[in-house]
C-alpha positions as CSV (number, residue, x, y, z in Angstrom):
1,X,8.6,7.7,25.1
2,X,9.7,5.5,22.7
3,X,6.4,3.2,20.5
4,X,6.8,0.1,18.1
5,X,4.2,-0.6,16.2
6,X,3.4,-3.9,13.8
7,X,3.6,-3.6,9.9
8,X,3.3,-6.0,7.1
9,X,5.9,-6.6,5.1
10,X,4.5,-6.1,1.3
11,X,7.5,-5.9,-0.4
12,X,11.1,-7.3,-0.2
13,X,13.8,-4.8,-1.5
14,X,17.6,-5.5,-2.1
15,X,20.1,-4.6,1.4
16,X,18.1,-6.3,3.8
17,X,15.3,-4.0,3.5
18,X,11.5,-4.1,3.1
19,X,8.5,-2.1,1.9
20,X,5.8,-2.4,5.1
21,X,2.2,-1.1,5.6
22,X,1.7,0.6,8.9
23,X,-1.7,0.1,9.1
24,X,-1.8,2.0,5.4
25,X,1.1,4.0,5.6
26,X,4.0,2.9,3.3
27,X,7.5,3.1,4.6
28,X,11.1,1.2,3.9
29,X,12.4,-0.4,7.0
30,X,15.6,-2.5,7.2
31,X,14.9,-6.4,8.0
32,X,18.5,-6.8,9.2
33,X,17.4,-7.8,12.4
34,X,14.6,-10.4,11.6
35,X,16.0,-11.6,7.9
36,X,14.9,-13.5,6.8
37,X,11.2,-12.8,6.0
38,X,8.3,-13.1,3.6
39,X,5.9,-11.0,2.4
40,X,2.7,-11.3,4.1
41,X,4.7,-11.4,7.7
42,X,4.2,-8.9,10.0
43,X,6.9,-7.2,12.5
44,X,7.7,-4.8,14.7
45,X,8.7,-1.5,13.8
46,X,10.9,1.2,15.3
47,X,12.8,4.1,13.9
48,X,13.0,2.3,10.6
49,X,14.1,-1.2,12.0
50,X,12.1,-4.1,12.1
51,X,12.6,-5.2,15.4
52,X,10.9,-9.2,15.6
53,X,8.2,-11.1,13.8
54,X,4.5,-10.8,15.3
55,X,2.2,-13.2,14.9
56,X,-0.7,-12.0,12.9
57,X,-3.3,-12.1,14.6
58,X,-1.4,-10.3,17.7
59,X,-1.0,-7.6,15.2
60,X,-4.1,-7.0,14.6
61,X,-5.1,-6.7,18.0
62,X,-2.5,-4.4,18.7
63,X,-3.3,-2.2,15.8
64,X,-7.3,-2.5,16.9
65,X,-6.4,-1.2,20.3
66,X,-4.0,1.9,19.0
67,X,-6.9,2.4,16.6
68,X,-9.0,2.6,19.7
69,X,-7.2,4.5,22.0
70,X,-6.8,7.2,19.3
71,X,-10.8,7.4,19.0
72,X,-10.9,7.5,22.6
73,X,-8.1,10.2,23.2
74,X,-10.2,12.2,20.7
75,X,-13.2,11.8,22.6
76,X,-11.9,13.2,25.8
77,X,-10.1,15.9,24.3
78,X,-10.9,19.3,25.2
C-alpha cells in the first residue's frame, strides 16, 4: 500500500529540491514535478517526490484525519 501525505515546503535548496515539514518531521524531497514553488506551499509527498500542490487548508484536514486515525488505531489495539 502505497500513502502520500502533505508537507510544507520551508526551505528551497538548489536541484529542484526542498526542505518540507511532514507534520514536524524534516526531510528533502525533490520539487521537480511541481517547480516551481514557495515556501509556505504545501504538497504532496511520496518516496521523496513532491507529487502536486495542496491547498492549505485541504492539508490540514488531511493531516487532522491521519492524526486521528492513528489515535483511533491505538485505541483499538490489542
Amino acid at each position: 500500500m502505497c500513502l502520500a501525505i502533505p508537507a510544507e515546503v520551508i526551505e528551497l535548496l538548489p536541484d529542484q529540491m526542498a526542505r518540507v515539514s511532514l507534520d514536524g518531521v524534516i526531510k528533502v524531497v525533490s520539487v521537480a514535478l511541481v517547480a516551481p514553488i514557495t515556501v509556505g506551499d504545501y504538497v504532496i509527498v511520496h518516496v521523496g517526490f513532491a507529487l502536486t500542490r495542496i491547498d492549505p487548508e485541504e492539508a490540514q484536514r488531511t493531516l487532522a484525519l491521519l492524526a486521528e486515525m492513528g489515535q483511533i488505531a491505538t485505541e483499538v489495539a490489542p
